[in-house]
N, C-alpha and C positions, 0 to 999 in steps of 0.2 A: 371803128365802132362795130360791137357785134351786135348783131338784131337774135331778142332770141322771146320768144312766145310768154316767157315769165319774168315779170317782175321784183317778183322777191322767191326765193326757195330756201326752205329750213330741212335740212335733215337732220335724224336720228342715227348716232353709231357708238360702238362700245369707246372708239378714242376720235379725241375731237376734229386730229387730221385728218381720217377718212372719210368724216362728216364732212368740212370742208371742203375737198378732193371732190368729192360726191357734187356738192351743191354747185361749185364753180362748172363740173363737167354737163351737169344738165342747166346750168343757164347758157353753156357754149352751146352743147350741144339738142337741146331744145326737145332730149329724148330724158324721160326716168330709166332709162333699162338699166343701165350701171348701178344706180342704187336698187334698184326692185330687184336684181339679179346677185346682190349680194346680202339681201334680206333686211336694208335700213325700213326704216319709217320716214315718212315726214309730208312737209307742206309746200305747195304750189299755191301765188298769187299771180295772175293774169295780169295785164296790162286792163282789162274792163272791172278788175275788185273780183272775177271768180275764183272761187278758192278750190283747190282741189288737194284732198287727202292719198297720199299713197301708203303702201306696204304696212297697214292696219293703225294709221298715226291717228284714228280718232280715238280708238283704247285711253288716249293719253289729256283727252277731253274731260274735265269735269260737267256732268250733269246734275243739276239740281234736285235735292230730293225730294219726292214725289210726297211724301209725308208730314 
């Protein structure tokens, strides 16, 4: 088994292999460099529910309008 700091990870990329590639590489390897250094988006979920946003994946949040 591999131990790795996240629980779930989503990335963003133009074709869905390097999405994938991307997300299995930072659940092994427990770093985002790979995707942040090839310019993806996406999400990280923690093992305690914290969520963390990379490479601008909140843009892709709907906010309610204020209106």
């Amino acid at each position: 088994a591999v131990y790795s700091p996240f629980e779930t990870v989503t990335v963003l990329a133009l074709d869905a292999w390097w999405a994938e590639t991307c997300a299995k590489t930072i659940i092994v390897s427990g770093s985002l460099e790979l995707a942040e250094r090839h310019g993806n988006a996406g999400l990280v979920i923690e093992p305690d529910g914290t969520t963390r946003c990379f490479g601008g994946f909140e843009a892709y949040f709907l906010t309610p309008d204020p209106h």
